[in-house]
Backbone as numpy.savetxt, mean C-alpha at the origin, in Angstrom:
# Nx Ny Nz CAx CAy CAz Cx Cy Cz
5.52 -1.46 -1.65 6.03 -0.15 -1.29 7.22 -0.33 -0.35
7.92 0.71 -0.35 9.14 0.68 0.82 8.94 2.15 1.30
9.14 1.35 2.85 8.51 2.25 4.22 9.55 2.03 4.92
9.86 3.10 5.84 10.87 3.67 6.78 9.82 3.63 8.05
10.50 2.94 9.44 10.04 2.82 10.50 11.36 2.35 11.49
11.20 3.83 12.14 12.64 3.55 13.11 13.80 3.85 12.30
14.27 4.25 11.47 15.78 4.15 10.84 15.40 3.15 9.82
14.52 1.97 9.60 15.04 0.72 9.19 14.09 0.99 7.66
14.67 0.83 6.66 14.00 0.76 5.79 13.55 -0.65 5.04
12.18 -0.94 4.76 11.64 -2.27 4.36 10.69 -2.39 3.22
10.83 -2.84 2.55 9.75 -3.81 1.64 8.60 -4.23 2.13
7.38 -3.60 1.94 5.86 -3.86 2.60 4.79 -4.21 1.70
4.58 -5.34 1.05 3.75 -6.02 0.36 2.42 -6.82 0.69
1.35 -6.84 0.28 0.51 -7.17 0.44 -0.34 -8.12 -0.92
-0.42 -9.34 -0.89 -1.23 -10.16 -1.95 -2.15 -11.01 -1.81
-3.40 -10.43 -2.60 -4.67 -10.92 -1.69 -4.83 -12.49 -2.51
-5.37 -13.35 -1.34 -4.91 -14.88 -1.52 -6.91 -15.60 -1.78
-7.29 -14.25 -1.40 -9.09 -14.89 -1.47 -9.25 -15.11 -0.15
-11.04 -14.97 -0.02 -11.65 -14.87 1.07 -11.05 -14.67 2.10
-10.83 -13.08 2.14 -10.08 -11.83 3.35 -8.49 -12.49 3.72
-7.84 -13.72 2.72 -6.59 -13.84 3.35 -5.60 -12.89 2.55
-4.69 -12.91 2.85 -3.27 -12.28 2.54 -2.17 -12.66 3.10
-0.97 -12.39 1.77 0.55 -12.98 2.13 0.81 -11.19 2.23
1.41 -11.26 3.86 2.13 -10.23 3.66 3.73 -10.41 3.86
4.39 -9.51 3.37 5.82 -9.76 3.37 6.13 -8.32 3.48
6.83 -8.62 4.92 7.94 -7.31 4.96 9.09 -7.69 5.51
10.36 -7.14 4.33 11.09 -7.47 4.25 11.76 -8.83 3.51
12.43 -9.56 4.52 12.38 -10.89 4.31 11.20 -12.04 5.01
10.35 -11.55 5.83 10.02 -12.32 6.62 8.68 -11.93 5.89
7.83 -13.64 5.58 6.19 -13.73 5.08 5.64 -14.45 5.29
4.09 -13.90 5.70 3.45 -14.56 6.47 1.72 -14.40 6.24
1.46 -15.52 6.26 -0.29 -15.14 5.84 -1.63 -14.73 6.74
-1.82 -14.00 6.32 -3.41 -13.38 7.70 -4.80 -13.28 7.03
-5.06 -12.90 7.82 -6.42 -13.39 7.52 -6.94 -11.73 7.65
-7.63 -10.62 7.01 -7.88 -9.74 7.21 -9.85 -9.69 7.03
-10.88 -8.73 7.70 -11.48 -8.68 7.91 -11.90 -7.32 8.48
-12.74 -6.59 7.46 -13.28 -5.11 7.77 -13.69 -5.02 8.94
-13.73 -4.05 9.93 -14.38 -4.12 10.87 -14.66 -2.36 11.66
-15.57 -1.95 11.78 -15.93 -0.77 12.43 -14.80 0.36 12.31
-14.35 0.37 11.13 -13.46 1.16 10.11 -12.07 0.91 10.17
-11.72 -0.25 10.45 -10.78 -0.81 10.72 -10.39 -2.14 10.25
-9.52 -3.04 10.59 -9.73 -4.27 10.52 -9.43 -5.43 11.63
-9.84 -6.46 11.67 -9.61 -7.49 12.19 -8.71 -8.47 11.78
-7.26 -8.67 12.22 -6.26 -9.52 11.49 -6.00 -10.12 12.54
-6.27 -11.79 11.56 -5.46 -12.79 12.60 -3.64 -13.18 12.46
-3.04 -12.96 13.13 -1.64 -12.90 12.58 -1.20 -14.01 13.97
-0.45 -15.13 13.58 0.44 -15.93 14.10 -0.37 -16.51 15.39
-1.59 -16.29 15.56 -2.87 -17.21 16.29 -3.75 -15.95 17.11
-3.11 -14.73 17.07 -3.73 -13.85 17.80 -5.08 -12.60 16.87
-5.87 -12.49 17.75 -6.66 -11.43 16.83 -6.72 -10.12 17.54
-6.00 -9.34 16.29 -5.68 -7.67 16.58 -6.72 -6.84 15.88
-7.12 -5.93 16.47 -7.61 -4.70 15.88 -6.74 -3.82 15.84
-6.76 -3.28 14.01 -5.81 -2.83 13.45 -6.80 -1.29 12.42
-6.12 -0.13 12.40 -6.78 0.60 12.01 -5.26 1.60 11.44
-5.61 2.30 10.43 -4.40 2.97 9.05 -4.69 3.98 9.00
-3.77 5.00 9.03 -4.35 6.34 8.52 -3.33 6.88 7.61
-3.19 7.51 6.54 -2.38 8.34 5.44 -2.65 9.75 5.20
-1.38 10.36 5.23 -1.42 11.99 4.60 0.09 11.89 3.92
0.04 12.31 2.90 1.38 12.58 2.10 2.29 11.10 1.80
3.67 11.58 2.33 3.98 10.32 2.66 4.34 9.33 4.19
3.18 10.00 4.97 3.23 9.57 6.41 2.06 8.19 5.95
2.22 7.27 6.84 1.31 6.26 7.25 1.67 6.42 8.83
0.02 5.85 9.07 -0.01 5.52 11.09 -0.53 4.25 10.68
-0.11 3.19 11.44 -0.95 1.88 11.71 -0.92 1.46 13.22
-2.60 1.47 13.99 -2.46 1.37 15.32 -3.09 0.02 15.25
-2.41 -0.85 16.30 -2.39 -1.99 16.21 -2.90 -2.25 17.85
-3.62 -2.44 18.36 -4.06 -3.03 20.09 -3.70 -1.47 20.88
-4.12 -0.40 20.24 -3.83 0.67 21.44 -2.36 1.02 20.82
-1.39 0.67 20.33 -0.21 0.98 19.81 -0.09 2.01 18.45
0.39 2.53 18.22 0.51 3.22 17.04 2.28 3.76 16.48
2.28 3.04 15.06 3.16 2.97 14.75 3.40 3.57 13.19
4.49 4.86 13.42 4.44 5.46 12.07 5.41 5.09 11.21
4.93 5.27 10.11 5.85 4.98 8.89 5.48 6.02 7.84
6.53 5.88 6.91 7.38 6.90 6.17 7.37 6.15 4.74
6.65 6.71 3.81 7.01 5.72 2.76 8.45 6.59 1.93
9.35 5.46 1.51 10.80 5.86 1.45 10.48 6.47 -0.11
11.90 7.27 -0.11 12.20 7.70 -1.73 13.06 7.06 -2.34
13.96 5.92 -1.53 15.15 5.33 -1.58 14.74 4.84 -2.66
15.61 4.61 -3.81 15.43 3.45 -5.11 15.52 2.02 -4.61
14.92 1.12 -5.47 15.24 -0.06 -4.93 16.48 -0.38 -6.02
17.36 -1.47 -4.85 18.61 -1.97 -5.27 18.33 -2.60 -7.02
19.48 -2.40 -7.46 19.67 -2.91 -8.86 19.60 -4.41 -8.76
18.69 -4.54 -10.01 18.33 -6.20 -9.87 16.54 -6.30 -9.47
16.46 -5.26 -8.58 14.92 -5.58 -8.06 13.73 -6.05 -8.86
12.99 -6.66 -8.57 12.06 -6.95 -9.51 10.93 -5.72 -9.71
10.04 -5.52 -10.58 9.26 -4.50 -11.14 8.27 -4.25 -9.43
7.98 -2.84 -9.22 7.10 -2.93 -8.34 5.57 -2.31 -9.11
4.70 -3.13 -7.85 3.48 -2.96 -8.17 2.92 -2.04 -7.00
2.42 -1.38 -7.47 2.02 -0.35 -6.43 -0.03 -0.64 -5.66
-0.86 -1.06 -4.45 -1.39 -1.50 -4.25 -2.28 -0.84 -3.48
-3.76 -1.43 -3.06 -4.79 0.01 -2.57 -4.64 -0.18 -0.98
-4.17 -0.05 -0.23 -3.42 0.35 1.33 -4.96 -0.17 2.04
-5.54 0.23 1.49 -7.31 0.01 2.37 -8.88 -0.08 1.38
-9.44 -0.68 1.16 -10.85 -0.22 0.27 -10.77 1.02 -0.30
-11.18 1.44 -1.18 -11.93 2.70 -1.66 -12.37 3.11 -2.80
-12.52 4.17 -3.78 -12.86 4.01 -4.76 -11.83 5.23 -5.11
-11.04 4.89 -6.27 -10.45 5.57 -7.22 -10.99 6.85 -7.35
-10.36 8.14 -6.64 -11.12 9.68 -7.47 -10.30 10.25 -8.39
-8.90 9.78 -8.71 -8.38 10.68 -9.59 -7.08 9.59 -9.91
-6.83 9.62 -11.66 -5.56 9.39 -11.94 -4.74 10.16 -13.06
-3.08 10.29 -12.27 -2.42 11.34 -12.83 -1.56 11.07 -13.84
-1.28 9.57 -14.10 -0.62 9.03 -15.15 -1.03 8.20 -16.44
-0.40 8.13 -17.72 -1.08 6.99 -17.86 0.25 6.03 -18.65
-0.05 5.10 -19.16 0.86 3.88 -19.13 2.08 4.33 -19.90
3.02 3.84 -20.00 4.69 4.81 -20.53 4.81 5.62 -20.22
4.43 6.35 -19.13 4.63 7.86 -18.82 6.04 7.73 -17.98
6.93 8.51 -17.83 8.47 8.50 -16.89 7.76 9.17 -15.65
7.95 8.51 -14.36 7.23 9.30 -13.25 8.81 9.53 -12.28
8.72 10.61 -11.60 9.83 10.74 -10.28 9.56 10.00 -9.00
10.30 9.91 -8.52 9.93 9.52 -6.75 9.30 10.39 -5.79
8.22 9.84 -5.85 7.11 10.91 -4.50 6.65 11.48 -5.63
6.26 11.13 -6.83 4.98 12.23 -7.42 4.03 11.27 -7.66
2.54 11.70 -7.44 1.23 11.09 -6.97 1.18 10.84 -8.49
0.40 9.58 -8.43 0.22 8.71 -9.04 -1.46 8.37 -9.59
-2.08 8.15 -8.66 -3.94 8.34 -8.27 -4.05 8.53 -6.80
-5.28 8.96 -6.91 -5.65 9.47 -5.37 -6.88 8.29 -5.20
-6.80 7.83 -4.26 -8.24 7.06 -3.38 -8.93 7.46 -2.16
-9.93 7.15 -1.99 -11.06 7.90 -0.80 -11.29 6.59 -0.71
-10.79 6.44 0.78 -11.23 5.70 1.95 -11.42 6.24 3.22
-12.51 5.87 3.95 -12.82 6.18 4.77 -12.98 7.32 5.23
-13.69 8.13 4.33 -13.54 9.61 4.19 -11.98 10.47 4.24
-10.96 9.55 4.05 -9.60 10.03 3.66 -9.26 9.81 2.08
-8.25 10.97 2.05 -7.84 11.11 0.93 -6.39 10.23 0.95
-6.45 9.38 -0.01 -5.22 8.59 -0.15 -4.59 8.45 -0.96
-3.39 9.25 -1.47 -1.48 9.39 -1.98 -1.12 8.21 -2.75
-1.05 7.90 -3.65 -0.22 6.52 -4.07 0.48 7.20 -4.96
1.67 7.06 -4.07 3.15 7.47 -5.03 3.95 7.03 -5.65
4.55 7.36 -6.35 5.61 6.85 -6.89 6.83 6.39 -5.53
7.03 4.95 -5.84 8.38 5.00 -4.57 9.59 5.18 -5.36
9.87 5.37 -6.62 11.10 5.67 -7.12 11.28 6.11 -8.05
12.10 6.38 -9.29 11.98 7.16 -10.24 11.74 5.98 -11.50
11.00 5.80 -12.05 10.54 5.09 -12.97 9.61 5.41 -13.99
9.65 3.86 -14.94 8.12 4.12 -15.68 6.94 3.76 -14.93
5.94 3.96 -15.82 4.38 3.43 -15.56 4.11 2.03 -17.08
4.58 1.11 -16.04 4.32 0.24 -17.32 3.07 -0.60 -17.44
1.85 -0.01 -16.27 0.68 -0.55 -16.89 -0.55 0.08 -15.81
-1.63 0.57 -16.00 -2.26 0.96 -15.07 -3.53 0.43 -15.18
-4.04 -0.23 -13.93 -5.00 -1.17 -13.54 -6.64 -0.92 -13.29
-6.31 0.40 -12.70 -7.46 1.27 -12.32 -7.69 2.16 -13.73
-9.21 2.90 -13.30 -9.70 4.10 -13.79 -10.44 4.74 -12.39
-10.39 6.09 -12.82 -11.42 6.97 -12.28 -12.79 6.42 -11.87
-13.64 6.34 -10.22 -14.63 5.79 -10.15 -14.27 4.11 -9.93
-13.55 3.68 -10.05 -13.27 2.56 -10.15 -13.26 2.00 -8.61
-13.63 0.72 -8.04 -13.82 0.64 -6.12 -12.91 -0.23 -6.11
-11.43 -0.39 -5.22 -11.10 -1.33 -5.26 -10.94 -2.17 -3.77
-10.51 -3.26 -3.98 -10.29 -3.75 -2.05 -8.79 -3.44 -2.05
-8.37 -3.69 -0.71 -6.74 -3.60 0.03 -6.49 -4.66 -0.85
-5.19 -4.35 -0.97 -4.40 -4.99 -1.35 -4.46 -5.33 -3.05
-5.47 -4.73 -3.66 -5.31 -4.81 -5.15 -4.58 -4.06 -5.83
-3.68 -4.50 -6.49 -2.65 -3.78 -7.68 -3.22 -2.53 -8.45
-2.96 -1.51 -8.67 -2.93 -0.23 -9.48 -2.60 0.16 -10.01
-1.24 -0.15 -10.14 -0.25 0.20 -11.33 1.30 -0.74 -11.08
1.19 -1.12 -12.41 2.59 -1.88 -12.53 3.63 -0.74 -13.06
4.92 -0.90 -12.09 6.06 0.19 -12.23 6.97 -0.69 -12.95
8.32 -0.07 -14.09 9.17 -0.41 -13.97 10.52 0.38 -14.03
């Protein structure tokens, strides 16, 4: 996905590597953690330190509070630059699939919902970040997935 924080707009990826690790990459800069559910939140070890980290979503707002900090983001409408590679769109936190609005070849716009997920008794948005196809969809309805699993391949 690409998220706006501060003015700066970035590339925010997540790929799950097995047993709770992950490469995340934002931007140019990637780096692997170690993630771990925890009292509705998570536990990430990032660069030797361990943070409690907790997400919240409405629309296209994200909060991620990190040690008492809280930091919002904006998921962008911006297209990605020509050349980009296909994006995959991914589950932000656990949950189980309640609704999907597309299905594969469909032409979608930027910012129109895509499937909805319930986590943590929230309702969670997965949008379109740009104007594209749906060139493959991963999920169904009912379906539980973890963070960081793929949902739909865009192109």
């Amino acid at each position: 996905m690409i998220y706006e924080y501060e003015g700066v707009t970035s590339a925010i990826s997540l790929q799950p590597l097995g047993e709770h690790r992950y490469r995340a990459t934002i931007g140019e800069r990637e780096v692997v953690v170690t993630a771990v559910p925890f009292e509705g939140g998570w536990l990430i070890d990032l660069d030797g330190k361990r943070l409690r980290v907790y997400a919240a979503a409405r629309d296209r707002e994200r909060w991620i509070q990190a040690e008492g900090e809280t930091y919002p983001l904006t998921v962008s409408t911006r297209k990605r630059t020509p050349g980009g590679r296909n994006s995959d769109l991914t589950a932000q936190m656990p949950g189980q699939v309640r609704e999907v609005f597309v299905q594969a070849g469909e032409t979608v716009a930027a910012g129109q919902t895509l499937i909805v997920l319930e986590a943590m008794k929230m309702e969670i948005r997965v949008s379109a970040p740009s104007e594209g196809r749906v060139k493959r969809l991963l999920v169904n309805a009912g379906d539980v997935v973890d963070r960081g699993q793929r949902l739909v391949e865009m192109e």
